[in-house]
PDB file of N, CA, C and O in Angstrom, chain B, residues numbered from 101:
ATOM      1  N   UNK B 101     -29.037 -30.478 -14.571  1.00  0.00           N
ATOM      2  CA  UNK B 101     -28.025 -29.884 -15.418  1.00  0.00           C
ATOM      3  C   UNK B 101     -26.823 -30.821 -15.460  1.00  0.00           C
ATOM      4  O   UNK B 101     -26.355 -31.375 -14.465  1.00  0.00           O
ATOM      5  N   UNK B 102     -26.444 -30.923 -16.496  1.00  0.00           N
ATOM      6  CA  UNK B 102     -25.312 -31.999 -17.311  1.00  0.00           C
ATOM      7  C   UNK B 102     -23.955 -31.361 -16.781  1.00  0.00           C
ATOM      8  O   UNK B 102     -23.958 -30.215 -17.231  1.00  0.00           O
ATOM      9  N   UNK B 103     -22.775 -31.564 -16.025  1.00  0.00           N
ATOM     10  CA  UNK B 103     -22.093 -30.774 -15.809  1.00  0.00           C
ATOM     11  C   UNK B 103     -21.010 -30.611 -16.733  1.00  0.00           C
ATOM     12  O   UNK B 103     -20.109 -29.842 -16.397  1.00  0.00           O
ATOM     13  N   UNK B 104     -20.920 -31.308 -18.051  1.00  0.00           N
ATOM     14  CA  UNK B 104     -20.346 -30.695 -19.200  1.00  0.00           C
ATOM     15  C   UNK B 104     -21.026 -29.471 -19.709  1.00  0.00           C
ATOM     16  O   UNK B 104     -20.307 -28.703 -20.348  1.00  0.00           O
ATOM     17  N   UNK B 105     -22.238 -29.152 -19.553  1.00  0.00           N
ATOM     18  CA  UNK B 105     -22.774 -27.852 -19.900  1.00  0.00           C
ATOM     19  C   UNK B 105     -22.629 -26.881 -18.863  1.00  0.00           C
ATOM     20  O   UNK B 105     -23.087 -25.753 -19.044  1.00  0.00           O
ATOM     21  N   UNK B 106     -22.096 -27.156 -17.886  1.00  0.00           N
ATOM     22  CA  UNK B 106     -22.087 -26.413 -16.850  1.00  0.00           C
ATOM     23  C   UNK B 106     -20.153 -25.909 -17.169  1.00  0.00           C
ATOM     24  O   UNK B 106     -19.808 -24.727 -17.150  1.00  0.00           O
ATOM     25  N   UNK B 107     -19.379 -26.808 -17.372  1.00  0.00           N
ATOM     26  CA  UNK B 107     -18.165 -26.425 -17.658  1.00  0.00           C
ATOM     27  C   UNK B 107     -17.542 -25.854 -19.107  1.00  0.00           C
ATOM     28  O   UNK B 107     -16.439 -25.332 -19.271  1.00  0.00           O
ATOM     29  N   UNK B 108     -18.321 -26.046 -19.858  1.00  0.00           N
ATOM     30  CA  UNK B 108     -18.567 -25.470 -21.340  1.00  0.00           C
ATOM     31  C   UNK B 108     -19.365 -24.212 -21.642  1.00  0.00           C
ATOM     32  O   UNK B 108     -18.972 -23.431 -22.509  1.00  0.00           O
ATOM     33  N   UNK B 109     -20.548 -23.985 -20.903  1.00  0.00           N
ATOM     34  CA  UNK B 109     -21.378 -23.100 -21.529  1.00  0.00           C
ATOM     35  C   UNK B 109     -21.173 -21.882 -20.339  1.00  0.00           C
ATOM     36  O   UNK B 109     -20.720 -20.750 -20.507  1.00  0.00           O
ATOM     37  N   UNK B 110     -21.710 -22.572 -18.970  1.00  0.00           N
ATOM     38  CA  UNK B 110     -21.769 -21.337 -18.067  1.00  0.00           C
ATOM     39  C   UNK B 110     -20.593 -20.557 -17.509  1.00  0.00           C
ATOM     40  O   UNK B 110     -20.549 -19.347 -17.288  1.00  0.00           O
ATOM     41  N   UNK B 111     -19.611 -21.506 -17.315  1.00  0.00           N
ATOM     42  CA  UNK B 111     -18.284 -20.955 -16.804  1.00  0.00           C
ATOM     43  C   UNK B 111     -17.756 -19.797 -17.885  1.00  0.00           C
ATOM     44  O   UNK B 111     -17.468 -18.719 -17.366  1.00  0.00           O
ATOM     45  N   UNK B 112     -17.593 -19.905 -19.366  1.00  0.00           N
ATOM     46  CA  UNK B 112     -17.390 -19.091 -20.455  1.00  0.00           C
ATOM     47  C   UNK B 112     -17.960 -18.306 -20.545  1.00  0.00           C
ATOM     48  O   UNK B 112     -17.353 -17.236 -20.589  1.00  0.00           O
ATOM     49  N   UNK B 113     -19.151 -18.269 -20.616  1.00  0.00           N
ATOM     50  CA  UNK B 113     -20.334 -17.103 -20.289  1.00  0.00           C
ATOM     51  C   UNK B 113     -20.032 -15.885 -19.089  1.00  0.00           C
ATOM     52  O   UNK B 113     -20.050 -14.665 -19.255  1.00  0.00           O
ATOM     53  N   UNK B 114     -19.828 -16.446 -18.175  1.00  0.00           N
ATOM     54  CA  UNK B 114     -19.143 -15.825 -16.533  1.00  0.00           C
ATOM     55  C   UNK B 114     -18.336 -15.579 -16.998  1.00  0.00           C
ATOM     56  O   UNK B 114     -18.649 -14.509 -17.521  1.00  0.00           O
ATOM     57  N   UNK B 115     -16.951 -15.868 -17.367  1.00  0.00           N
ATOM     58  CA  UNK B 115     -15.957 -15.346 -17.774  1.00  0.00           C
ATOM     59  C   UNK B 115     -15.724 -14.076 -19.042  1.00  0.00           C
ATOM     60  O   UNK B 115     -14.903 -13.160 -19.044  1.00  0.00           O
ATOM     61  N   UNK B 116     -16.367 -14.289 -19.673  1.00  0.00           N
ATOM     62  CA  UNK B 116     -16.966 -13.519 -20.276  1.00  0.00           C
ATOM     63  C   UNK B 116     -17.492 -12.180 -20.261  1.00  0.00           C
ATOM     64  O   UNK B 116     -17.094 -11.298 -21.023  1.00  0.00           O
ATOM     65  N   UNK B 117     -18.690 -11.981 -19.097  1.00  0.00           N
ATOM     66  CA  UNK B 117     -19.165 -11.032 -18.275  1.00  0.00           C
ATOM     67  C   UNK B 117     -18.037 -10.259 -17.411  1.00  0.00           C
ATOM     68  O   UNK B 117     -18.067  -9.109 -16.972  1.00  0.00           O
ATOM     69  N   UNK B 118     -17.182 -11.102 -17.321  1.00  0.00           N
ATOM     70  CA  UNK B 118     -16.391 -10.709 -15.980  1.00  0.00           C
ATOM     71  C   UNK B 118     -15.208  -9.553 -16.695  1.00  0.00           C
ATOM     72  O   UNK B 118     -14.863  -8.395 -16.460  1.00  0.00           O
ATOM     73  N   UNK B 119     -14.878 -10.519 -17.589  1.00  0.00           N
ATOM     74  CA  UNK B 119     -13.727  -9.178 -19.202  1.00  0.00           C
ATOM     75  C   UNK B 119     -14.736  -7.753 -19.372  1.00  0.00           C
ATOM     76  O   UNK B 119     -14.427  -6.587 -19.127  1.00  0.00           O
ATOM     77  N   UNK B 120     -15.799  -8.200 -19.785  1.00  0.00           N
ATOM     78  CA  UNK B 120     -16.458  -7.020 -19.925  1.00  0.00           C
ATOM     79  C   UNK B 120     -16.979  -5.816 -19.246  1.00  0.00           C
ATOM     80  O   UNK B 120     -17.129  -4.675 -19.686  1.00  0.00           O
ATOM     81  N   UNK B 121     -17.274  -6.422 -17.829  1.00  0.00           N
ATOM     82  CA  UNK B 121     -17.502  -5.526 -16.660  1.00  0.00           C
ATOM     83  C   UNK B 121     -16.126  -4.786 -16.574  1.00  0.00           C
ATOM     84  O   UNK B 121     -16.166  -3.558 -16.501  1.00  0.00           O
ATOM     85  N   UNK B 122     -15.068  -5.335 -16.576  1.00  0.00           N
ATOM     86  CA  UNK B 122     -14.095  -5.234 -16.397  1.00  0.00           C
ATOM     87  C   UNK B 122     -13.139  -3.699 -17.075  1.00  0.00           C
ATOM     88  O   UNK B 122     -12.573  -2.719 -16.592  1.00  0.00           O
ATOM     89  N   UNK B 123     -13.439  -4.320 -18.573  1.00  0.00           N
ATOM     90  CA  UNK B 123     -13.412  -3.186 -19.851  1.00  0.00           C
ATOM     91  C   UNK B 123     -13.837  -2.313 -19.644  1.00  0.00           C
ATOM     92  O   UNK B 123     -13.084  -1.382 -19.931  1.00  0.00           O
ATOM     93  N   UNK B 124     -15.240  -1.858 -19.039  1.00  0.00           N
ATOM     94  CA  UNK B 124     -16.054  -1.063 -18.828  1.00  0.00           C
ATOM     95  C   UNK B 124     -15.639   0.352 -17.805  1.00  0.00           C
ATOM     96  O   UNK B 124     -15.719   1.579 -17.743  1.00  0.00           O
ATOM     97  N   UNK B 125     -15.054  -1.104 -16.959  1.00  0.00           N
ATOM     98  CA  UNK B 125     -14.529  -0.128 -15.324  1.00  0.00           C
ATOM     99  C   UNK B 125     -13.287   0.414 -16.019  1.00  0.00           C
ATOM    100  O   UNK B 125     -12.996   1.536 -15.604  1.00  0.00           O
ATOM    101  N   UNK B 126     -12.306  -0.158 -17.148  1.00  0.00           N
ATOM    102  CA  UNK B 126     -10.995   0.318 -17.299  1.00  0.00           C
ATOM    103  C   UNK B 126     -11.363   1.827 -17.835  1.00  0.00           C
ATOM    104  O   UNK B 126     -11.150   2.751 -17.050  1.00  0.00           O
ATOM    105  N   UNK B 127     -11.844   2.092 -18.989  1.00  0.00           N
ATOM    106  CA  UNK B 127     -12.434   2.680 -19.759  1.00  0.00           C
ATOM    107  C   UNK B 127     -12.873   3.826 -18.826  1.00  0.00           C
ATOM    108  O   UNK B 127     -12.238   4.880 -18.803  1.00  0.00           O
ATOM    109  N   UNK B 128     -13.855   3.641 -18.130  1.00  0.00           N
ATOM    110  CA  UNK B 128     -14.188   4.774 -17.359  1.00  0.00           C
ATOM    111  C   UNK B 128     -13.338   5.568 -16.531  1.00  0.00           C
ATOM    112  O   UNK B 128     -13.351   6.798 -16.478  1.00  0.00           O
ATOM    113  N   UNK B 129     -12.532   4.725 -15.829  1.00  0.00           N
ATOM    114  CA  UNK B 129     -11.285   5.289 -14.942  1.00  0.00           C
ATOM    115  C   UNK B 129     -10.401   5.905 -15.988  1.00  0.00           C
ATOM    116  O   UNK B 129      -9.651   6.745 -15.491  1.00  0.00           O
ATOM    117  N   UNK B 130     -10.274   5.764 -17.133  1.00  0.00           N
ATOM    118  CA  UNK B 130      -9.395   6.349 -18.157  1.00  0.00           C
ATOM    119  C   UNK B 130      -9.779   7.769 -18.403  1.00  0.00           C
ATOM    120  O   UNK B 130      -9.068   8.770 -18.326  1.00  0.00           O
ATOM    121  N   UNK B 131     -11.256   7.647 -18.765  1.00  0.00           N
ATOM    122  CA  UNK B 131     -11.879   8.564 -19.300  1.00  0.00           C
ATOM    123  C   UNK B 131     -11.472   9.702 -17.731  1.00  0.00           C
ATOM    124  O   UNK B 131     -10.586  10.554 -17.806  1.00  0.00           O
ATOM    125  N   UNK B 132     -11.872   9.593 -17.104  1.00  0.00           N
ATOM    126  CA  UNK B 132     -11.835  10.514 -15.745  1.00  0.00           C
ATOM    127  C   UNK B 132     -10.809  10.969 -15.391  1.00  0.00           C
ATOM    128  O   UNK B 132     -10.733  11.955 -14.659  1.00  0.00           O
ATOM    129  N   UNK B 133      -9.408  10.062 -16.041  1.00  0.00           N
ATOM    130  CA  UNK B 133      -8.346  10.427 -15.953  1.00  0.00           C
ATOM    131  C   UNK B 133      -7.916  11.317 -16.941  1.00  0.00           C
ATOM    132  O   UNK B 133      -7.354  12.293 -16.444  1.00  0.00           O
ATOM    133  N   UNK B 134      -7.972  11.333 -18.081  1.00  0.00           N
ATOM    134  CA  UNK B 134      -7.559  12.440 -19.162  1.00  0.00           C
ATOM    135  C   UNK B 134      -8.726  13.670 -18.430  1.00  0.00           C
ATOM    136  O   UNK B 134      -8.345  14.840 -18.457  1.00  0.00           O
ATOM    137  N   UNK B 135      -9.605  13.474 -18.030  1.00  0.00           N
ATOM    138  CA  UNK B 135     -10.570  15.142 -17.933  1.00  0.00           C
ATOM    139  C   UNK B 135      -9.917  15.757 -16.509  1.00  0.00           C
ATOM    140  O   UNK B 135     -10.055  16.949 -16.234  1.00  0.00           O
ATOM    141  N   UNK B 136      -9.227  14.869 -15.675  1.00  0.00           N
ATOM    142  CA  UNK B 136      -8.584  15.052 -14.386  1.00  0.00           C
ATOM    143  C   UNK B 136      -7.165  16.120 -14.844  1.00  0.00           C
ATOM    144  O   UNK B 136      -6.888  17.139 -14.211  1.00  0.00           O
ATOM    145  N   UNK B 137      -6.556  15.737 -15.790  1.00  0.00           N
ATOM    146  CA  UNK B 137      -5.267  16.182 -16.167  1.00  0.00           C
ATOM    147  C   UNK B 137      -5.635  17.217 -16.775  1.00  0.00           C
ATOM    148  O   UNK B 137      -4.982  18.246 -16.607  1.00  0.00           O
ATOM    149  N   UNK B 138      -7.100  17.214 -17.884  1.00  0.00           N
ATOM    150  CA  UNK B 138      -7.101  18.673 -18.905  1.00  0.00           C
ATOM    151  C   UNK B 138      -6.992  19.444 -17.296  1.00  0.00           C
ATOM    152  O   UNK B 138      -5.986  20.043 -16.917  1.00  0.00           O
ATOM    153  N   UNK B 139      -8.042  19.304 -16.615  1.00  0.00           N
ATOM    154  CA  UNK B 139      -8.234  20.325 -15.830  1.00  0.00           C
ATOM    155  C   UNK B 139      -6.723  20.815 -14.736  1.00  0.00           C
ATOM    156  O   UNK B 139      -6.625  22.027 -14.548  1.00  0.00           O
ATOM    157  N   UNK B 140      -6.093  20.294 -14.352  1.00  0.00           N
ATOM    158  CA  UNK B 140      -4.930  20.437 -14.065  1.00  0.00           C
ATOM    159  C   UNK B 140      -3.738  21.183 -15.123  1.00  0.00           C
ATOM    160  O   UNK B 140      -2.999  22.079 -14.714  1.00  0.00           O
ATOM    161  N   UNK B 141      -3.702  20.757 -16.256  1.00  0.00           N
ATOM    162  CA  UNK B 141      -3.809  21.921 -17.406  1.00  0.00           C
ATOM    163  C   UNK B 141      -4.093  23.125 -17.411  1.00  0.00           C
ATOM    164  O   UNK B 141      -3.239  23.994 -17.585  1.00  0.00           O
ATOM    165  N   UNK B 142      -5.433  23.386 -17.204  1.00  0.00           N
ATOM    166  CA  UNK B 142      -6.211  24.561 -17.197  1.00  0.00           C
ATOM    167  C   UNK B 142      -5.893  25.359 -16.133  1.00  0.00           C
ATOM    168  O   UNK B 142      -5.834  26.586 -16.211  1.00  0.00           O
ATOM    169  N   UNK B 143      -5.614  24.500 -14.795  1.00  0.00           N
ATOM    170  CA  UNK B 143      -5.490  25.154 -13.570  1.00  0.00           C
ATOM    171  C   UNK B 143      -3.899  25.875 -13.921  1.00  0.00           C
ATOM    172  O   UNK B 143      -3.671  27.084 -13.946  1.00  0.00           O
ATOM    173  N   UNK B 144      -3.171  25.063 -14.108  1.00  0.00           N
ATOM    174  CA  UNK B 144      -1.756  25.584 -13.938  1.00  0.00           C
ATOM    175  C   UNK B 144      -1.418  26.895 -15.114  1.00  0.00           C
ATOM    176  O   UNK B 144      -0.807  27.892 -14.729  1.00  0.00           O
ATOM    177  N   UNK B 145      -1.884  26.763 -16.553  1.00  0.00           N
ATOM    178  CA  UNK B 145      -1.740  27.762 -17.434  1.00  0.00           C
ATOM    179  C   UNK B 145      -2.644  29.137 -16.901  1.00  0.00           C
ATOM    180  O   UNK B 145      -2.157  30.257 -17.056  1.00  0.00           O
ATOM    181  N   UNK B 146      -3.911  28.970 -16.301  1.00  0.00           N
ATOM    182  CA  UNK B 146      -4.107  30.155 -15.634  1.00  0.00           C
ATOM    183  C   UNK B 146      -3.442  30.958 -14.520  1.00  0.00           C
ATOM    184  O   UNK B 146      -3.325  32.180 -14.440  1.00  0.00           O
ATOM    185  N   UNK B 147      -2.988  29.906 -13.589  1.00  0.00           N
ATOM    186  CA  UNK B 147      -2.086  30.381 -12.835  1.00  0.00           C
ATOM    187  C   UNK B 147      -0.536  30.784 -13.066  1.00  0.00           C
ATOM    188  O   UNK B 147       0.337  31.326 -12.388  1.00  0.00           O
ATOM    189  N   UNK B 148      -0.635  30.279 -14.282  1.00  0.00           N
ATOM    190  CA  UNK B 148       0.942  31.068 -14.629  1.00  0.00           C
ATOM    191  C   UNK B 148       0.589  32.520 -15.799  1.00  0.00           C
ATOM    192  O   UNK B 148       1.446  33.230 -16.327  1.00  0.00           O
ATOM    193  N   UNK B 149      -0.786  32.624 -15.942  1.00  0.00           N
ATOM    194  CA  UNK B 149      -1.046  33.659 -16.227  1.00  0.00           C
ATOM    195  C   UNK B 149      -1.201  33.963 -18.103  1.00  0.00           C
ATOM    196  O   UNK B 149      -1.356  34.943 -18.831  1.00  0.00           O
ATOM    197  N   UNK B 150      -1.031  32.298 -18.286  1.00  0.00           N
ATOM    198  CA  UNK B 150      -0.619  32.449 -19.438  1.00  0.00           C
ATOM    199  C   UNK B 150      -2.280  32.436 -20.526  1.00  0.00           C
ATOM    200  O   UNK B 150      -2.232  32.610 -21.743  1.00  0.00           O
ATOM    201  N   UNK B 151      -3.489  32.220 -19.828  1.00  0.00           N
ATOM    202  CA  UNK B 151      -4.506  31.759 -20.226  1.00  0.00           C
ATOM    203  C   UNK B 151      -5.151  32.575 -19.123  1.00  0.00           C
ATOM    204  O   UNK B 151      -5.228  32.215 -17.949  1.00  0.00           O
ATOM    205  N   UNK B 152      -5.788  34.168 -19.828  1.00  0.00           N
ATOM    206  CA  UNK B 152      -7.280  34.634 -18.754  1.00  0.00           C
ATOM    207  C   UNK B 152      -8.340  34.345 -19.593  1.00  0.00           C
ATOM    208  O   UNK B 152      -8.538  33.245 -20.109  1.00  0.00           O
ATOM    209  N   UNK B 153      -9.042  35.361 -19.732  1.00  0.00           N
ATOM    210  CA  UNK B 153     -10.658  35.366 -20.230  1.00  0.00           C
ATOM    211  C   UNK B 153     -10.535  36.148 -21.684  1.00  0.00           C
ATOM    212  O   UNK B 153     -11.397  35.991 -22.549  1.00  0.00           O
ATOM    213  N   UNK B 154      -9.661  36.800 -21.827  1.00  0.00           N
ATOM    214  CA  UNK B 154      -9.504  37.700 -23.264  1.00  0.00           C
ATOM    215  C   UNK B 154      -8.847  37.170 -24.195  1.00  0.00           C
ATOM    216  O   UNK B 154      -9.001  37.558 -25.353  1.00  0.00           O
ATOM    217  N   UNK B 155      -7.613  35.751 -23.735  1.00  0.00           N
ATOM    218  CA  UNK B 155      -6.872  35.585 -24.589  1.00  0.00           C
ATOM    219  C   UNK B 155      -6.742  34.222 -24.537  1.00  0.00           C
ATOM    220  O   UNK B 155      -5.787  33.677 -25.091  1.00  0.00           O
ATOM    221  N   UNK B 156      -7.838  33.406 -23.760  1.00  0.00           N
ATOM    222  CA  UNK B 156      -7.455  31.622 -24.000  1.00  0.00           C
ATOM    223  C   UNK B 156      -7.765  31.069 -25.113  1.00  0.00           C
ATOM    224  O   UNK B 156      -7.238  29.963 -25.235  1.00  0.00           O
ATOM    225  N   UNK B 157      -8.806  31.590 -26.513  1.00  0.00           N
ATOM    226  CA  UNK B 157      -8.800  31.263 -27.824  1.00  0.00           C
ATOM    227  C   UNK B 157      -7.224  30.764 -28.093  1.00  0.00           C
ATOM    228  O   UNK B 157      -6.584  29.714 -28.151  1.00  0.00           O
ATOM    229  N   UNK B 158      -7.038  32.078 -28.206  1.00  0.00           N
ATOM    230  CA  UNK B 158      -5.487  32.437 -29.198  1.00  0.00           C
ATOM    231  C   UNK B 158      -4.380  31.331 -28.513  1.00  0.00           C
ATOM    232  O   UNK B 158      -3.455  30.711 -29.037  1.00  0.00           O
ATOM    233  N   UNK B 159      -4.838  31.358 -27.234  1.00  0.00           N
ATOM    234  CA  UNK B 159      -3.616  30.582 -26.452  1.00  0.00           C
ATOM    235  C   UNK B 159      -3.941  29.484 -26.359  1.00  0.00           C
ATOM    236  O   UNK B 159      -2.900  28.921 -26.021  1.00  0.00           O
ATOM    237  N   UNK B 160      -4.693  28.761 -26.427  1.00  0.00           N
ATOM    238  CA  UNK B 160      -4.852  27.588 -26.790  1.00  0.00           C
ATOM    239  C   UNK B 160      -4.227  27.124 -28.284  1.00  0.00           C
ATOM    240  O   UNK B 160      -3.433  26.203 -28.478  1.00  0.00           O
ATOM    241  N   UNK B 161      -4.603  27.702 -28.922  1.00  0.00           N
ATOM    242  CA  UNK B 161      -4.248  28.043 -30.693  1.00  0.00           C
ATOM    243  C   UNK B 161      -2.774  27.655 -30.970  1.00  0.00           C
ATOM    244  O   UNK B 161      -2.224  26.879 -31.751  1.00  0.00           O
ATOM    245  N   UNK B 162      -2.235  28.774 -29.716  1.00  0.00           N
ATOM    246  CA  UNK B 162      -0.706  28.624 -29.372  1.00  0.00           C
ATOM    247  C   UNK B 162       0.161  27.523 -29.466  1.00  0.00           C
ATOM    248  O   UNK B 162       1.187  27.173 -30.049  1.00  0.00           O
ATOM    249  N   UNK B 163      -1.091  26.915 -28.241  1.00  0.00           N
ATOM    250  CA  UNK B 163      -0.114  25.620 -27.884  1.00  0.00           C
ATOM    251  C   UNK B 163      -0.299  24.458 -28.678  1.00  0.00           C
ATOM    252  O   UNK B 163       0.572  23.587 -28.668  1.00  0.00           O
ATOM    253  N   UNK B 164      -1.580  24.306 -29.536  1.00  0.00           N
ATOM    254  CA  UNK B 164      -1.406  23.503 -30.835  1.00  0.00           C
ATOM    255  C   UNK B 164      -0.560  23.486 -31.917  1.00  0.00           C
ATOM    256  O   UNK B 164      -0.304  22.519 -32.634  1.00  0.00           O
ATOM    257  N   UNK B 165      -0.007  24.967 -32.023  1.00  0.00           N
ATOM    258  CA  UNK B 165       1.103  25.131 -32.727  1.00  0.00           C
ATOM    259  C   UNK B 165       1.979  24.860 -32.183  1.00  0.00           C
ATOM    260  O   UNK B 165       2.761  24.782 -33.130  1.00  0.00           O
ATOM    261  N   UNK B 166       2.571  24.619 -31.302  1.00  0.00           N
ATOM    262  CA  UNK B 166       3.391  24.508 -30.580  1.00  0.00           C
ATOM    263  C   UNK B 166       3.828  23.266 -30.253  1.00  0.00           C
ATOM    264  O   UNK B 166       4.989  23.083 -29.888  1.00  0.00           O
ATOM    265  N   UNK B 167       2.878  22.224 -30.360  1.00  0.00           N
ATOM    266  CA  UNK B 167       2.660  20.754 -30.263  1.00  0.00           C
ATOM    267  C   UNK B 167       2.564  20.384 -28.812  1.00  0.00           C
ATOM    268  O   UNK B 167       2.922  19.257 -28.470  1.00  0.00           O
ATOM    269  N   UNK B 168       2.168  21.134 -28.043  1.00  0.00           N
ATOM    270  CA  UNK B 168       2.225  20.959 -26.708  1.00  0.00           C
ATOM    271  C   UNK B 168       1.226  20.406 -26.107  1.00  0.00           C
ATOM    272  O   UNK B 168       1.343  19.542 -25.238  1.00  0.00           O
ATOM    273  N   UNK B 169      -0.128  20.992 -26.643  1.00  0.00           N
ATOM    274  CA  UNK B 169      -1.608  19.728 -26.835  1.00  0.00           C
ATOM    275  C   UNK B 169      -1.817  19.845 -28.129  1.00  0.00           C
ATOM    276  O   UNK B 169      -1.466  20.789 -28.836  1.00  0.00           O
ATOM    277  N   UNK B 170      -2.903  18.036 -28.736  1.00  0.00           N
ATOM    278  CA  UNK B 170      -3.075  17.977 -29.846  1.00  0.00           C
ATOM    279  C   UNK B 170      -4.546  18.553 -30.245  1.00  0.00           C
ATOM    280  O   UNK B 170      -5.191  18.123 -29.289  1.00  0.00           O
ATOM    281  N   UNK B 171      -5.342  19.153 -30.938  1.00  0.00           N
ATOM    282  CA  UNK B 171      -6.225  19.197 -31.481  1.00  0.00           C
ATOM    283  C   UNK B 171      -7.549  18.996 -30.677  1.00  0.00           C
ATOM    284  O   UNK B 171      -8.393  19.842 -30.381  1.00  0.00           O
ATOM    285  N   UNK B 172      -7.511  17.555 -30.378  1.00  0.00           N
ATOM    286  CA  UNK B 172      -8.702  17.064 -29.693  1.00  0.00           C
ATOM    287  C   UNK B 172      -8.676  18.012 -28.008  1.00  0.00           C
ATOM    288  O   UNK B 172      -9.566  18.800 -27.685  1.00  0.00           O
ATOM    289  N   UNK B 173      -7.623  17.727 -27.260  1.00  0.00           N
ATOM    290  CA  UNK B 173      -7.530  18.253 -26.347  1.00  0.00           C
ATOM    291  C   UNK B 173      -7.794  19.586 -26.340  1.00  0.00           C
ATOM    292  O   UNK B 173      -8.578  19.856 -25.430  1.00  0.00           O
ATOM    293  N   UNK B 174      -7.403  20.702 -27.093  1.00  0.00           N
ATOM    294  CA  UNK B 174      -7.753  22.188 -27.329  1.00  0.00           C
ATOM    295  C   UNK B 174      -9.376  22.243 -27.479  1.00  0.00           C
ATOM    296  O   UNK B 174      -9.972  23.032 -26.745  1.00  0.00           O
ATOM    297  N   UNK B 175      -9.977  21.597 -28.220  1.00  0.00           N
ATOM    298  CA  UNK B 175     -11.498  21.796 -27.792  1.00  0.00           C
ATOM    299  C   UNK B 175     -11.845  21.009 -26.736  1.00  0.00           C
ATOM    300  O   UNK B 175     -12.707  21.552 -26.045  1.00  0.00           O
ATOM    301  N   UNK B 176     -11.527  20.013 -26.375  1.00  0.00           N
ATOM    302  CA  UNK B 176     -11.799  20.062 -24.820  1.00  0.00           C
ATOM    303  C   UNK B 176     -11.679  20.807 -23.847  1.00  0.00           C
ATOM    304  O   UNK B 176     -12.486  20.711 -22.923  1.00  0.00           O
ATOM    305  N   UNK B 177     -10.767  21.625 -23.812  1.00  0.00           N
ATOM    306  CA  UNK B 177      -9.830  22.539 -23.056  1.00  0.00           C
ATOM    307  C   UNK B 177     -11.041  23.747 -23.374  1.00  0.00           C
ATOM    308  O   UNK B 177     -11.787  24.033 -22.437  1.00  0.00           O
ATOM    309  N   UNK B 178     -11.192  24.324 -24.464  1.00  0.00           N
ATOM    310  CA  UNK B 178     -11.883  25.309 -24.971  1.00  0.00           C
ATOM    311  C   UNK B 178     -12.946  25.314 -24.454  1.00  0.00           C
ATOM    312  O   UNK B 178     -13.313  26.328 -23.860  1.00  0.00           O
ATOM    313  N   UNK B 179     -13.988  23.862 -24.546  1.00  0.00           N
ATOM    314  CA  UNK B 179     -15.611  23.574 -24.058  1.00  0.00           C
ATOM    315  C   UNK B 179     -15.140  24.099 -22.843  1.00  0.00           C
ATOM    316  O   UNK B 179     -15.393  25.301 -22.767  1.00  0.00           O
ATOM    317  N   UNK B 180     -14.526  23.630 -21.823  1.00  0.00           N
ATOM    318  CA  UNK B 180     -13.951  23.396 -20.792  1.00  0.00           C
ATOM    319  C   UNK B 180     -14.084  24.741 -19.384  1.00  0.00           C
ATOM    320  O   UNK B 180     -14.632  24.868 -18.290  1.00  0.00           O
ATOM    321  N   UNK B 181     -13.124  25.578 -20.380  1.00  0.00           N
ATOM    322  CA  UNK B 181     -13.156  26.951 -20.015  1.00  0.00           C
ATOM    323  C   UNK B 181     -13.924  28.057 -20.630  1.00  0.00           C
ATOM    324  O   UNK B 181     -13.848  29.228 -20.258  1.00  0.00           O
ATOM    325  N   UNK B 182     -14.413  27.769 -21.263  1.00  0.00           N
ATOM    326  CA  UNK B 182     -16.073  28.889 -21.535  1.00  0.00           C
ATOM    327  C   UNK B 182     -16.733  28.257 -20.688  1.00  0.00           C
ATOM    328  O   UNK B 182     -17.067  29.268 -20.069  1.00  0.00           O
ATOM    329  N   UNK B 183     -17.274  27.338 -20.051  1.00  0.00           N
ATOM    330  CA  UNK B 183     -17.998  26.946 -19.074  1.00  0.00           C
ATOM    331  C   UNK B 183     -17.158  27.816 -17.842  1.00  0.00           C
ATOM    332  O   UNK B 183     -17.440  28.745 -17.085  1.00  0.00           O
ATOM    333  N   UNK B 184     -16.356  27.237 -18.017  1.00  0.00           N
ATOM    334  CA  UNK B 184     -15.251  28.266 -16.533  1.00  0.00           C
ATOM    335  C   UNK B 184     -15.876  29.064 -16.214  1.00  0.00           C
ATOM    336  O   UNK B 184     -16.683  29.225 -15.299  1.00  0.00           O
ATOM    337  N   UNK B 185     -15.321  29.926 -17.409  1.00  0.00           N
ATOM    338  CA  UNK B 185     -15.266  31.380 -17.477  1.00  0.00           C
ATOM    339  C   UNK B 185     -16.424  32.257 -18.065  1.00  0.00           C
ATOM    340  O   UNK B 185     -16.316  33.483 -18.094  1.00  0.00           O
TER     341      UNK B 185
END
């Protein structure tokens, strides 16, 4: 092996792999982090009583109006707690 191909082709290549593994790991730790917080969400609005089993539709509903979560998050929240509950 020519070690201009070795400093051109393979090192870039490795480097390469290494961004992407990388991306991968960011991404995931992200992801785990927003489902970490809905649920901390979920925990605290039940415990303040503001979200039981008869009325977390509507109250979820609420707080989209409200601008307090957006859209996406309320059906997360929603999937979320019918599984709960």
């Amino acid at each position: 092996m020519d070690p201009s191909e070795f400093f051109f082709l393979i090192l870039p290549l490795a480097a390469l792999v290494a961004i992407l593994v990388a991306a991968v790991l960011y991404l995931a730790r992200k992801e785990n982090t927003i489902q970490h917080k809905e649920m901390e969400t979920l925990h605290e609005l039940t415990r303040t009583g503001e979200i039981d089993k008869e009325n977390f539709s509507m109250a979820l509903q609420d707080l989209v109006n409200q601008k307090v979560i957006d859209k996406d998050s309320c059906e997360r929240l929603r999937k979320l707690l019918e599984k709960a509950l």
